[in-house]
TISEVEX-664124 format. One record per atom (N, C-alpha, C, O, CB): x, y, z. Coordinates in steps of 0.05 Angstrom, whole numbers. Each point is the difference from the previous one (the first is absolute). Glycine has a CB too. Example, Ala and Ser with C-alpha at 12.3 -4.5 7.8 and 13.67 -1.06 7.14 Angstrom:
! TISEVEX-664124
PAGU       X       Y       Z
PAGU     264    -114     156
PAGU     -18      24       0
PAGU      18      24       0
PAGU      21       0      13
PAGU     -59     -23      12
PAGU      31      44     -39
PAGU      16      24       1
PAGU     -15      22      14
PAGU      10      22       4
PAGU      14     -35     -47
//
This chain:
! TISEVEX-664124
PAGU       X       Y       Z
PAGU    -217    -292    2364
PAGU      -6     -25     -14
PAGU      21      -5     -22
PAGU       8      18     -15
PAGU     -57     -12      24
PAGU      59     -34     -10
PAGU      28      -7     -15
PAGU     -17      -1     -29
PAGU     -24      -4       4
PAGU      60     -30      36
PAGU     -29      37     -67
PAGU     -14       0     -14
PAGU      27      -8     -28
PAGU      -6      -9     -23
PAGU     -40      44      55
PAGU      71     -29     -23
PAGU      19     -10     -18
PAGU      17      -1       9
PAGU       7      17      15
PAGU     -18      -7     -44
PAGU      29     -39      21
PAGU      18      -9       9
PAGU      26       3     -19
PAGU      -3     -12     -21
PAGU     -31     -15      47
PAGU      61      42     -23
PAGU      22       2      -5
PAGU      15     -14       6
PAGU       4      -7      24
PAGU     -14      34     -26
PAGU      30     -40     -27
PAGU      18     -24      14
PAGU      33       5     -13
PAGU       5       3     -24
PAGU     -52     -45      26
PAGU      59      42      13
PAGU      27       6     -15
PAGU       6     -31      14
PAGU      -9     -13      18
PAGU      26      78     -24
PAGU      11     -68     -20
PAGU       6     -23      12
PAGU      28      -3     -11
PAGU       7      16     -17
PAGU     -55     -37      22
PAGU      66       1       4
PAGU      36      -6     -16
PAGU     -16     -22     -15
PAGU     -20     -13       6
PAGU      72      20      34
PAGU     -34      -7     -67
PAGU      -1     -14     -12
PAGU      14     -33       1
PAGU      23      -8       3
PAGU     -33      55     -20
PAGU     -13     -57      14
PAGU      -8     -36      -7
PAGU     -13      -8      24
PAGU      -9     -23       1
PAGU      52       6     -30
PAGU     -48      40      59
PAGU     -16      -6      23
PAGU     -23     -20      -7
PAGU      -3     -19      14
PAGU      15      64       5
PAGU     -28     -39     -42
PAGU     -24      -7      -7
PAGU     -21      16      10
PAGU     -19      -8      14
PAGU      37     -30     -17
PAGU     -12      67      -9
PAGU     -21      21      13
PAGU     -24      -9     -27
PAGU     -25      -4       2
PAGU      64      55      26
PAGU     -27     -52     -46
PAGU     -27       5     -24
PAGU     -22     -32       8
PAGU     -24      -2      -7
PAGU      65      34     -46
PAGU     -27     -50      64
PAGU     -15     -16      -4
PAGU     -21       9      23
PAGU     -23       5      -6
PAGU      57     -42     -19
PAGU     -26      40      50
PAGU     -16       1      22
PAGU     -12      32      -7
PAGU     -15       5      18
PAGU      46     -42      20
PAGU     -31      49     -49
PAGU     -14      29       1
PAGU     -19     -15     -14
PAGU     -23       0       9
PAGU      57      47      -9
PAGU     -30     -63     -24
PAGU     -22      -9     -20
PAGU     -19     -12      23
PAGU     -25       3      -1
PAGU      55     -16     -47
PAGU     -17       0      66
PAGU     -22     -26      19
PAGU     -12      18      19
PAGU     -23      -6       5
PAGU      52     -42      -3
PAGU     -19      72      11
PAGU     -15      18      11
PAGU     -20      12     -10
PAGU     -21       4      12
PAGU      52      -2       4
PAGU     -25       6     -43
PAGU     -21      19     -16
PAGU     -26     -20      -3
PAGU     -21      12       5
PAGU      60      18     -36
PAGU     -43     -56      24
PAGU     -20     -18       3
PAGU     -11     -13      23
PAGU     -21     -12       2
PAGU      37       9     -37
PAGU       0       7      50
PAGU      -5     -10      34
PAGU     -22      22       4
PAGU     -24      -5       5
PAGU      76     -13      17
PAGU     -40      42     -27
PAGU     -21      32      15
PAGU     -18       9     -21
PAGU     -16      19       1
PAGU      57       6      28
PAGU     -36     -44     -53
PAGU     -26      12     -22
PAGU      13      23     -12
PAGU     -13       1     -22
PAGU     -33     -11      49
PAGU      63      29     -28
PAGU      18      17      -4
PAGU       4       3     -23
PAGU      -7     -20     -12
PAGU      22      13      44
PAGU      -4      32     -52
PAGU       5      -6     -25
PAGU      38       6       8
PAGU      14      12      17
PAGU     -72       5     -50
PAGU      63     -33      14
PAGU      32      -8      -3
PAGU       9      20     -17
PAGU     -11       3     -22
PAGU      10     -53      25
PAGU      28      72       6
PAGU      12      15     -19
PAGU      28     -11       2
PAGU      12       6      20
PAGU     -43      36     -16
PAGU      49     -62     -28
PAGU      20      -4       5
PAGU      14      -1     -28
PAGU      18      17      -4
PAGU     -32     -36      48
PAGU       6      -3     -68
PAGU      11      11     -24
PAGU     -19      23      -7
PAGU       9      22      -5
PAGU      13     -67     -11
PAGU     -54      37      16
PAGU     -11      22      -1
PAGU      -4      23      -3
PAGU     -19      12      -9
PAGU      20     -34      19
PAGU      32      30       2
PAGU       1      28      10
PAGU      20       4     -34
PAGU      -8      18     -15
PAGU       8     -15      88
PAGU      17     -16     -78
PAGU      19     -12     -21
PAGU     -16       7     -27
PAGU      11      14     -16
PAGU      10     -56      47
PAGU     -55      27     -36
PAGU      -3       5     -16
PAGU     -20      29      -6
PAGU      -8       9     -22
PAGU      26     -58      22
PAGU     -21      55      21
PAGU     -20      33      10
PAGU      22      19     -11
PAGU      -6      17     -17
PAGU     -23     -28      72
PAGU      48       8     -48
PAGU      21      13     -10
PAGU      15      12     -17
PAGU      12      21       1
PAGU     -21     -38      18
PAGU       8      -5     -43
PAGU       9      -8     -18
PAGU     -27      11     -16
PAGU       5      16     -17
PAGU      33     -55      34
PAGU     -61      33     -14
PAGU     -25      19     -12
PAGU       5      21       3
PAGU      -6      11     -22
PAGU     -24     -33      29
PAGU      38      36       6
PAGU      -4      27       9
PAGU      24       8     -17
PAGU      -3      15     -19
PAGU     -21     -17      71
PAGU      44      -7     -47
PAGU      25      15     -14
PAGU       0      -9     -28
PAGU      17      11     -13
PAGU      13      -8      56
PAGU     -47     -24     -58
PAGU       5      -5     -28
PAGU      20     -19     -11
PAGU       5      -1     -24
PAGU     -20      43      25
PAGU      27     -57      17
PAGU      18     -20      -7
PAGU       0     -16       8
PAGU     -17      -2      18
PAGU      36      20     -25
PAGU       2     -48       0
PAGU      -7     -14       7
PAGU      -1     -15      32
PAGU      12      13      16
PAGU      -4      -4     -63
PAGU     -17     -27      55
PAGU       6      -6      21
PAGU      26      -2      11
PAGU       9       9      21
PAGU     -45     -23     -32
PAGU      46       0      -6
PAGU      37      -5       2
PAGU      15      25       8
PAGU      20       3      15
PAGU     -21     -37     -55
PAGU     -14      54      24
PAGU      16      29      10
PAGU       1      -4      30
PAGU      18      -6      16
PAGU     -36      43     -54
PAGU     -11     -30      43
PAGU      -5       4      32
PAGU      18     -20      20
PAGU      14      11      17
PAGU     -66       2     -31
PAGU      52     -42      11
PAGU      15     -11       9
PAGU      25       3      -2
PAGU      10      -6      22
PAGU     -39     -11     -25
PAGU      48      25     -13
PAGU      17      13       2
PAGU      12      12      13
PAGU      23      -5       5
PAGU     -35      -2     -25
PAGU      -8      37      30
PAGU      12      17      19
PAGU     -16       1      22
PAGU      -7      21      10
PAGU      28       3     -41
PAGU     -30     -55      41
PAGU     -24     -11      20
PAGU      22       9      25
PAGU      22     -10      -3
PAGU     -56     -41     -24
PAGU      32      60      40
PAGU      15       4      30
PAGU      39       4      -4
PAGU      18      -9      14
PAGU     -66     -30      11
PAGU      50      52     -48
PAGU      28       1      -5
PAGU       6      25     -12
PAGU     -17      10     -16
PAGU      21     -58      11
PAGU      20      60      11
PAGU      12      17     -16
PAGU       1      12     -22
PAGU      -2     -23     -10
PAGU      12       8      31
PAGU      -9      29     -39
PAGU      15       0     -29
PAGU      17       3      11
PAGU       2       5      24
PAGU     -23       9     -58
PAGU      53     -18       7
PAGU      26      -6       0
PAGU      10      29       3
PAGU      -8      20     -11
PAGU       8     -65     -18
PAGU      23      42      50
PAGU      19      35       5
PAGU      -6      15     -30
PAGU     -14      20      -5
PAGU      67     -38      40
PAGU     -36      -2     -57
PAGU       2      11     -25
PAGU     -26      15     -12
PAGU       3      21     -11
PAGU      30     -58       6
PAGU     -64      22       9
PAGU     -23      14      -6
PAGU      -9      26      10
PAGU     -12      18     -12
PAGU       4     -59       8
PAGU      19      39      37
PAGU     -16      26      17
PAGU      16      11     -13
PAGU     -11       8     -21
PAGU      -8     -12      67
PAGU      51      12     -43
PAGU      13      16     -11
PAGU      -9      17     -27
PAGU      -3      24      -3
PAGU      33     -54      28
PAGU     -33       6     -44
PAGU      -1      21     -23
PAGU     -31       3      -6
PAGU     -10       6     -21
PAGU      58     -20      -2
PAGU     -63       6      52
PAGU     -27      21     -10
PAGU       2      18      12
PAGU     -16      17      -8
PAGU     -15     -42      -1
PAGU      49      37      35
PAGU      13      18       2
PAGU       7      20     -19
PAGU     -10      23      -3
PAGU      17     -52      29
PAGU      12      17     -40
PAGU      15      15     -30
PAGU     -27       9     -19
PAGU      -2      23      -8
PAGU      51     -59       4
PAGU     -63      20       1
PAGU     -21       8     -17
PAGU     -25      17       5
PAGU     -15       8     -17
PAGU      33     -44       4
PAGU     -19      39      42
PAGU     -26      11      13
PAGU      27      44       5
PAGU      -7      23      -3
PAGU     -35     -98      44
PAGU      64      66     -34
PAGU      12      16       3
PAGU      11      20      21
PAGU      14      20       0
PAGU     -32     -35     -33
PAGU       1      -4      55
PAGU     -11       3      35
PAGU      20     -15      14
PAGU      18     -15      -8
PAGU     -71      16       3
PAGU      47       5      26
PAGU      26     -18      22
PAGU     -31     -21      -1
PAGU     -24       6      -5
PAGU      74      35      50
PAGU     -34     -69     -36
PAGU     -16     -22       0
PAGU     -21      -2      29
PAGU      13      -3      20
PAGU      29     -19     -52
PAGU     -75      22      37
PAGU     -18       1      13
PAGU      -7     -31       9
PAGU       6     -21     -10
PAGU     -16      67     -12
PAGU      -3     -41      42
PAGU     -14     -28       6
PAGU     -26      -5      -3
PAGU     -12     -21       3
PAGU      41      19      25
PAGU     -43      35     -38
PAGU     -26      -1      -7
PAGU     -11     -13     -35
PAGU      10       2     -23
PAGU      -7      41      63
PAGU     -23     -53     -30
PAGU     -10     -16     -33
PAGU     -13      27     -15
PAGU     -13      19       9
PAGU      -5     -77      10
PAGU      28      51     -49
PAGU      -7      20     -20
PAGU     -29     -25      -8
PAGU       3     -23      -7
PAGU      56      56     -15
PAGU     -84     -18      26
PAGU     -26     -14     -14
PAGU       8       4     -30
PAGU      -4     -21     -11
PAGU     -36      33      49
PAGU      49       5     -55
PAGU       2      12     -21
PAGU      16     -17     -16
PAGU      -5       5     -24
PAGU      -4      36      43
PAGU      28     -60     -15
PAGU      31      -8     -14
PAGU     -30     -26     -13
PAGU     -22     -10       7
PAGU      95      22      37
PAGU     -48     -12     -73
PAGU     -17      -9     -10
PAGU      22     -36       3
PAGU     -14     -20      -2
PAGU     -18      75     -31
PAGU      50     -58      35
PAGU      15     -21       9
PAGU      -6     -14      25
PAGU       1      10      23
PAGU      29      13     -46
PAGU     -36     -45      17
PAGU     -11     -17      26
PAGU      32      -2      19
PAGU      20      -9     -10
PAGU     -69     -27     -20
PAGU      48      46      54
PAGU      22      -8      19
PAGU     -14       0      31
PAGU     -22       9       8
PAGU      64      14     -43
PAGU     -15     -37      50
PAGU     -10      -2      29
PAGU     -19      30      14
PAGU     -17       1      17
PAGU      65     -36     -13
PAGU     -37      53     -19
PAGU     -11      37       8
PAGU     -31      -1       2
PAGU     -15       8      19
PAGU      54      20     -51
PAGU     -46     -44      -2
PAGU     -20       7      -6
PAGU     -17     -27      11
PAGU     -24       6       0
PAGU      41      30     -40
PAGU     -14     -51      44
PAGU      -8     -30       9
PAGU       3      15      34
PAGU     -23       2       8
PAGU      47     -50     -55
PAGU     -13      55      59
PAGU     -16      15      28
PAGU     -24      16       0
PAGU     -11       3      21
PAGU      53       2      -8
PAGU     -50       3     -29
PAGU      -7      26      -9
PAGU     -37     -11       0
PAGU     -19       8      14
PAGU      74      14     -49
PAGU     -54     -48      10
PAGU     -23     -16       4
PAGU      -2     -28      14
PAGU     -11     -21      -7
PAGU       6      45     -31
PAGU      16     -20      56
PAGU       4     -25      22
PAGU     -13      16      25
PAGU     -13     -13      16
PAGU      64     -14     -34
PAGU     -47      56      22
PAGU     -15       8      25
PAGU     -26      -2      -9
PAGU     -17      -9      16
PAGU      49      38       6
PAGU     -43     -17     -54
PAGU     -21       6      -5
PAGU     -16     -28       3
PAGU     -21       3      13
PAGU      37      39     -41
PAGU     -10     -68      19
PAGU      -5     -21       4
PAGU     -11     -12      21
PAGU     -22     -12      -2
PAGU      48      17     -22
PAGU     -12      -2      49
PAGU       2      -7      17
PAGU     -22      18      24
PAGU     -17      -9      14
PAGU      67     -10     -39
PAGU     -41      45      23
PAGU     -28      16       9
PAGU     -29      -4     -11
PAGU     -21       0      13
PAGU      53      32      -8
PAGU     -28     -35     -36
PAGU     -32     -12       0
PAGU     -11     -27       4
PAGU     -23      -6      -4
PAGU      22      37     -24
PAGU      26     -53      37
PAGU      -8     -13       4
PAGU     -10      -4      35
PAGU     -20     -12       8
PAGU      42       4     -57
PAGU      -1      21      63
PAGU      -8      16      28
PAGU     -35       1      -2
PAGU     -15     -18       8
PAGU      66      54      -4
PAGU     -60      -5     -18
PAGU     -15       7       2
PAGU     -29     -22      10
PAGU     -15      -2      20
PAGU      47      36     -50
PAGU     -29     -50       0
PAGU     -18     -26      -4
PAGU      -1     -11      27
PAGU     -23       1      10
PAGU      36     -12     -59
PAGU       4       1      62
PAGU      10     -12      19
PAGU      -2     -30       3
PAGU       6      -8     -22
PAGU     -13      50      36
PAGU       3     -65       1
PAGU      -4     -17      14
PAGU      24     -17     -34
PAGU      -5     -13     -21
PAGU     -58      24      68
PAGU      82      -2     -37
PAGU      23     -16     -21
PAGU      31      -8      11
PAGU       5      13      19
PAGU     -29      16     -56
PAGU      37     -40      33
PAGU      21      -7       4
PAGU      26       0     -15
PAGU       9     -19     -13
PAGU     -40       4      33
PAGU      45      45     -14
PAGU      24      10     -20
PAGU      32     -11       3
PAGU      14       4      20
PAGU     -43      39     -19
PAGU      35     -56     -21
PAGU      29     -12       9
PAGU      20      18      -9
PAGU      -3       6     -24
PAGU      -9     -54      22
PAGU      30      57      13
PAGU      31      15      -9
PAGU     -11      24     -11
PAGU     -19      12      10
PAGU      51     -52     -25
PAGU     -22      48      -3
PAGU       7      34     -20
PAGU      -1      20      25
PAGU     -10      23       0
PAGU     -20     -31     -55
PAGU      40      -5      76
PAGU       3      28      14
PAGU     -34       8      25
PAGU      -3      14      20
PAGU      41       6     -78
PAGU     -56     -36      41
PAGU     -23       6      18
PAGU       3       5      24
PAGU     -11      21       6
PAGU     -10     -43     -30
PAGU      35       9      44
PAGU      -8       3      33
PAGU      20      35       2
PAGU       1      10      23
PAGU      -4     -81       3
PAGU      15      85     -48
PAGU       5      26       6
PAGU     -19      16     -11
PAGU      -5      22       9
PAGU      48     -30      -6
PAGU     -57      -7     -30
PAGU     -17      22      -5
PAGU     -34       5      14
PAGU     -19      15       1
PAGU      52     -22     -45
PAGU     -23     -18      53
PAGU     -32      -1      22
PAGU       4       8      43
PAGU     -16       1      18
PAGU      -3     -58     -64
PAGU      49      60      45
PAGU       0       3      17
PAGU      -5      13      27
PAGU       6      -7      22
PAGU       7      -8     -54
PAGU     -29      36      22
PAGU     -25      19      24
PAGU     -23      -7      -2
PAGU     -17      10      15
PAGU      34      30     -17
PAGU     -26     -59     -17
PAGU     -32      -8       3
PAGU      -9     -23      20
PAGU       9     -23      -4
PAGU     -10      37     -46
PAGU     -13      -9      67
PAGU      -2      -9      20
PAGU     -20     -40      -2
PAGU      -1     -18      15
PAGU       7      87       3
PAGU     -17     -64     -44
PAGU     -12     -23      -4
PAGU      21     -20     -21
PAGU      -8     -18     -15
PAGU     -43      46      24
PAGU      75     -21      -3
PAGU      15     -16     -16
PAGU      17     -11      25
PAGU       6      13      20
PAGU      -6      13     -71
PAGU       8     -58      45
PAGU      24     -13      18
PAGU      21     -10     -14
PAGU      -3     -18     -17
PAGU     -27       4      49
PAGU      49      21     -28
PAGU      29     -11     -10
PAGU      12     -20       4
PAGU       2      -5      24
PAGU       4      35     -22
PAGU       0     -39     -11
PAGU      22     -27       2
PAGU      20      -3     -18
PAGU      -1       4     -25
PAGU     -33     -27      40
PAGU      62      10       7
PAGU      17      -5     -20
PAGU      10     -35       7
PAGU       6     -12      21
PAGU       9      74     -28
PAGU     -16     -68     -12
PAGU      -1     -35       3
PAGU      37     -14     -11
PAGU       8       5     -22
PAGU     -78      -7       2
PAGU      84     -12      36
PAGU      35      -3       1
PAGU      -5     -33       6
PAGU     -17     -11      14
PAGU      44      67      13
PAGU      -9     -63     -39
PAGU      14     -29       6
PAGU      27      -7      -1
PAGU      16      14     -13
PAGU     -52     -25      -3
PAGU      44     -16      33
PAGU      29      -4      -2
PAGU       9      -5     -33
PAGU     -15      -8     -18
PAGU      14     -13      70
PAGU      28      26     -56
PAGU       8      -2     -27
PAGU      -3     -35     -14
PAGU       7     -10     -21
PAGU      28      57      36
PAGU     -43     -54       1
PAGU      -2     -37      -3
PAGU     -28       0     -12
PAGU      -5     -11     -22
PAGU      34     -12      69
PAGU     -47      36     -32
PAGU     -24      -2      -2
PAGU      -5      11     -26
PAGU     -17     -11     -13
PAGU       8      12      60
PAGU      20      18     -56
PAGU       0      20     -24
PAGU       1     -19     -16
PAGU     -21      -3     -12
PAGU      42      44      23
PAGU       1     -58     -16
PAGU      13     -19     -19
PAGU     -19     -21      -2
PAGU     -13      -3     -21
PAGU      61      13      31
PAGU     -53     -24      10
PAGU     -23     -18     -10
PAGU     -25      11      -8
PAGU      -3     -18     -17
PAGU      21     -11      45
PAGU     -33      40     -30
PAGU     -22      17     -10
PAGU       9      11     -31
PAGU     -14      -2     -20
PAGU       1      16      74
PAGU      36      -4     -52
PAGU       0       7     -31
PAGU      12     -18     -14
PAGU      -2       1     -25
PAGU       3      42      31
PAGU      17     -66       6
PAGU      -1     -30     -17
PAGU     -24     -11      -7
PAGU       2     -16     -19
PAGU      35       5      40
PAGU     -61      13     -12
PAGU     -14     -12       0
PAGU     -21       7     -20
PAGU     -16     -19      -3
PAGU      34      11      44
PAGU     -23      29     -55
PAGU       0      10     -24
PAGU      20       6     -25
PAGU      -7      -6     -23
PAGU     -20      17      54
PAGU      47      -2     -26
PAGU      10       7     -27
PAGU      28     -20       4
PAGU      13      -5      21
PAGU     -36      63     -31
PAGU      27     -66     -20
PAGU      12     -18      -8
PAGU      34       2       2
PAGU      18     -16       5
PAGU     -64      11     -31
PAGU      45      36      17
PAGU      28       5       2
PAGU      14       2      35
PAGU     -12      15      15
PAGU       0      13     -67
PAGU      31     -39      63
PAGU       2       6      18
PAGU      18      18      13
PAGU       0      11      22
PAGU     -20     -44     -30
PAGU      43      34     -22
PAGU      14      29       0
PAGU      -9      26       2
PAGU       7      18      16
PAGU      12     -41     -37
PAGU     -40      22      -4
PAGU      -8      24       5
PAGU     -20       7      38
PAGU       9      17      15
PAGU      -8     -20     -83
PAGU     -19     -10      75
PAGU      -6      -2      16
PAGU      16      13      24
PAGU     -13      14      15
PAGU      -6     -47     -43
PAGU      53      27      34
PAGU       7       2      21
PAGU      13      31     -16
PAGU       2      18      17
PAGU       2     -74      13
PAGU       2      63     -48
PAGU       3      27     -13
PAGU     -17      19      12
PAGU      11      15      17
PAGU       0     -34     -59
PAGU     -34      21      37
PAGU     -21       6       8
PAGU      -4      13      25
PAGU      -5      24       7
PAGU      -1     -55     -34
PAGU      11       4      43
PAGU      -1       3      29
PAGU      33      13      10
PAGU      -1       5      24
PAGU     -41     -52     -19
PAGU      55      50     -11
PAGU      23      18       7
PAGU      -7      30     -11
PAGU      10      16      15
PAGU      25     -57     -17
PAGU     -46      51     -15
PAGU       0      17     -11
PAGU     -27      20       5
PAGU       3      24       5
PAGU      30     -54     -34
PAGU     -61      17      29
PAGU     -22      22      -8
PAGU     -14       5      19
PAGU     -22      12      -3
PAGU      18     -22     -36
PAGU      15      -1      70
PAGU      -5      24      21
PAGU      13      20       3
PAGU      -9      20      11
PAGU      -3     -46       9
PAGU      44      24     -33
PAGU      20      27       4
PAGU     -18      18     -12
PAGU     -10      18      14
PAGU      60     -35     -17
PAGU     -58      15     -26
PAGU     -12      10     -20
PAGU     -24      14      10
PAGU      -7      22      -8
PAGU      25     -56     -19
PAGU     -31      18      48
PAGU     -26       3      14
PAGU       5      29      16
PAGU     -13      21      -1
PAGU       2     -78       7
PAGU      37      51      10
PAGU      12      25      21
PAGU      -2      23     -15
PAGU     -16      19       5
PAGU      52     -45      20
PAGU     -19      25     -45
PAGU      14      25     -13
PAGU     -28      11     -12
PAGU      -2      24       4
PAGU      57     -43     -18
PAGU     -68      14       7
PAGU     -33       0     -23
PAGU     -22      21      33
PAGU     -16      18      -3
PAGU      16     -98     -41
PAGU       8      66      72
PAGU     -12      16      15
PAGU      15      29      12
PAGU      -8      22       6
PAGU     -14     -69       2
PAGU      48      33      -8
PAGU      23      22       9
PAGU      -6      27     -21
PAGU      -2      23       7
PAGU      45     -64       9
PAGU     -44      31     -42
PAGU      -3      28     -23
PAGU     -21      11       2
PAGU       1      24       5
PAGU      20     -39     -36
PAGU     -51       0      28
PAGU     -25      13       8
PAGU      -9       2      20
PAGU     -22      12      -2
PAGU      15     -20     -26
PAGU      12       1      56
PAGU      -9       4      23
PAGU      22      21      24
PAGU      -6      11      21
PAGU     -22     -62     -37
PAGU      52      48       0
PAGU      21       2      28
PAGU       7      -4      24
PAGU      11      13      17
PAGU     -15       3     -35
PAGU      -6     -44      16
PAGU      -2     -19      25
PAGU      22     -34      -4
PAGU       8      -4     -23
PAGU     -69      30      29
PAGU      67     -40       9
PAGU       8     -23       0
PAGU     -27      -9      -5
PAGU     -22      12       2
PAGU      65     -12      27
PAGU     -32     -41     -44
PAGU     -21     -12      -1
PAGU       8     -23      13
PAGU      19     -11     -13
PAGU     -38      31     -24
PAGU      13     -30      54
PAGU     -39      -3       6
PAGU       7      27      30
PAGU      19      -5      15
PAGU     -44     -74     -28
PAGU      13      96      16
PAGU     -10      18      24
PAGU     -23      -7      11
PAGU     -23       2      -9
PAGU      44      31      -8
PAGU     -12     -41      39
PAGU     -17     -23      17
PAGU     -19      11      17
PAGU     -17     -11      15
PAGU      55     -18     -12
PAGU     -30      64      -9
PAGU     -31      17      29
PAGU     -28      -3     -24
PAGU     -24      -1       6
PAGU      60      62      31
PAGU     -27     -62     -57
PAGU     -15       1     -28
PAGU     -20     -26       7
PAGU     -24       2       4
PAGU      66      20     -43
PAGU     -35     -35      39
PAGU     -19     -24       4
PAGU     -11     -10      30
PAGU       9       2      22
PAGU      18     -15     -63
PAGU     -51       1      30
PAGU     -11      -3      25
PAGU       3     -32      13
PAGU      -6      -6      24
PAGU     -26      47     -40
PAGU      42     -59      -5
PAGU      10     -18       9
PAGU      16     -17     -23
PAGU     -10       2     -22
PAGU     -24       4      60
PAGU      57     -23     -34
PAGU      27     -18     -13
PAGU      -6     -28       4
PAGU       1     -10      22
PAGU      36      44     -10
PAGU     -41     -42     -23
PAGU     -13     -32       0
PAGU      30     -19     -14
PAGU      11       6     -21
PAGU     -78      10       8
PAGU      74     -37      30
PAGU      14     -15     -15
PAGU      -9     -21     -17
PAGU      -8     -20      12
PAGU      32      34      18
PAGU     -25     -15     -60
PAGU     -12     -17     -12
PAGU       6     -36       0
PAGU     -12     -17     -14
PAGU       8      66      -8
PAGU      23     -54      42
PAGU       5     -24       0
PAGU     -18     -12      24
PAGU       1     -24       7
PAGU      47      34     -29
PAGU     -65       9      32
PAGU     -28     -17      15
PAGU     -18      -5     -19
PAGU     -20     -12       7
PAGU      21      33      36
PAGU       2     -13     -71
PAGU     -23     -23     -15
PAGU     -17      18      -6
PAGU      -9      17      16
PAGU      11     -61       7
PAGU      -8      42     -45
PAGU     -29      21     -22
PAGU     -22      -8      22
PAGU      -2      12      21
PAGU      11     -20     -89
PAGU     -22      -9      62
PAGU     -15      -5      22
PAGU     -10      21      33
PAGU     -19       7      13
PAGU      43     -52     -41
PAGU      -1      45      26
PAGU       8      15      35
PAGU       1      24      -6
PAGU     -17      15       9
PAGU      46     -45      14
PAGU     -14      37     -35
PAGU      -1      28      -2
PAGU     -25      17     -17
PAGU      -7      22       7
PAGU      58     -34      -1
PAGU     -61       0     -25
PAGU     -39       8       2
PAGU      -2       3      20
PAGU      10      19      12
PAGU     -34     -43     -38
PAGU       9       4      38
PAGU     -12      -4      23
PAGU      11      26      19
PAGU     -11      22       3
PAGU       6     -79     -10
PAGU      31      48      17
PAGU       8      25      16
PAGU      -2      29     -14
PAGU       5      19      15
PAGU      25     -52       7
PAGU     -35      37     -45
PAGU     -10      32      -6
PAGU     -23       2      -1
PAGU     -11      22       3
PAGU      41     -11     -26
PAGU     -45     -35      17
PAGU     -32       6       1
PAGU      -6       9      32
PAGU     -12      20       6
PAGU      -1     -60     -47
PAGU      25      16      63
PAGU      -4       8      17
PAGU       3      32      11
PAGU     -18      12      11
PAGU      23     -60     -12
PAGU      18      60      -4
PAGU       8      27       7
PAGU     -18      20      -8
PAGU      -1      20      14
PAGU      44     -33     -16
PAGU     -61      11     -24
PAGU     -14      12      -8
PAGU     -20       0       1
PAGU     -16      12     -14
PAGU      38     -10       1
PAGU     -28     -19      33
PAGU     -32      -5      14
PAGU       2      12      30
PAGU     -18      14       8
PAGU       6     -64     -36
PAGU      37      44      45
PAGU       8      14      14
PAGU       2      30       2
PAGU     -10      10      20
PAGU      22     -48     -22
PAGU       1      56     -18
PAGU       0      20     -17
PAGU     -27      17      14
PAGU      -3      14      20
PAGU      28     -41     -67
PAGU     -43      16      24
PAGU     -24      14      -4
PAGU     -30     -11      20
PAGU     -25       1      -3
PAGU      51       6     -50
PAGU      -6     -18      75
PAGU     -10       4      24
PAGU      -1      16      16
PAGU     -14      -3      20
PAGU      20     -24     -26
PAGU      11      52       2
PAGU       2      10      10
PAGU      23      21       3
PAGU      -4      24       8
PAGU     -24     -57      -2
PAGU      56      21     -14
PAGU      23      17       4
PAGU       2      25     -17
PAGU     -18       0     -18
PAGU      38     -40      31
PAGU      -3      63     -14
PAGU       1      12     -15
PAGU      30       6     -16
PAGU      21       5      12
PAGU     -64       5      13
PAGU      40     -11     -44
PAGU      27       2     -19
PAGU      12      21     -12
PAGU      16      -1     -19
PAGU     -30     -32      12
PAGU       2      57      21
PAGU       3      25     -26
PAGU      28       6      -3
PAGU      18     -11      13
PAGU     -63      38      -4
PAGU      50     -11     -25
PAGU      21       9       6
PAGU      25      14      12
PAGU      22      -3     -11
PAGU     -49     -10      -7
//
């Protein structure tokens, strides 16, 4: 039985909007800034921190000299203990996050990596949601004002996206056996609900997903 839905997505697709319209379509609870400000509770700062090192790197210059300062060759494991909010430690309460929100279940998790950290549980379905670069552009013209920054953006914070899975996962991004299905978002919010609701009625008809 499907009970949470995982959504990775490229940025300006319009994953957050349609995860939002899914999560109310299926009655679902929505984890998307959510997760942003669960986070940001947990670690004691502000939201802005968290956003910050939301699906990105720290700078060569940072790992390095927490390197220098820890005195260790540089790890990929999160220190729970550092009292400095960074991407390390922002993994660290992003699984914890994210598993209890697993636990709970019948929710719908966008990005931080979820469809790896949920990836053997058999009542979870993955998705990763892509559009043409046209499509990108009108969608994020269509909110934000700036349109420089906008196409900045969109050149830049899927690389960001890669490298953020490449460091904590050691995988390419998007790895496509990972997901259980790629939806192009230029068939329309509309459609693509629908077509995951459908899959997940399908689903828990019967098929099995384990791992």
């Amino acid at each position: 039985m499907i009970r949470i839905i995982a959504i990775e997505r490229e940025y300006g697709c319009g994953g957050g909007p349609i995860a939002e319209k899914l999560a109310a379509h299926l009655g679902w609870k929505l984890f998307d800034k959510q997760l942003t400000t669960e986070i940001a509770r947990l670690a004691r700062v502000e939201a802005s921190e968290v956003q910050r090192c939301d699906e990105r790197l720290d700078s060569l210059i940072y790992r390095l000299g927490k390197v220098f300062w820890r005195g260790t060759s540089e790890r990929v494991l999160p220190f729970a203990e550092d009292a400095v909010f960074d991407a390390d430690r922002m993994m660290y309460l992003v699984q914890q996050v994210i598993e209890k929100a697993a636990a709970e279940g019948n929710c719908v998790i966008v990005g931080r990596g979820a469809p790896w950290f949920l990836r053997c549980r058999p009542d979870t379905f993955s998705i990763f949601l892509y559009a043409p670069r046209s499509e990108k552009l009108r969608r994020l013209t269509e909110r934000v004002e700036d349109k420089t920054e906008a196409i900045q953006n969109l050149n830049t914070v899927d690389s960001e996206r890669a490298a953020f899975i490449k460091r904590y996962f050691g995988k390419d991004w998007p790895t496509r056996p990972l997901y259980h299905v790629m939806l192009n978002t230029l068939l329309g919010d509309e459609i693509c609900v629908s077509t995951i609701a459908d899959l997940i009625e399908a689903v828990n008809k019967g098929l099995d997903l384990g791992c």
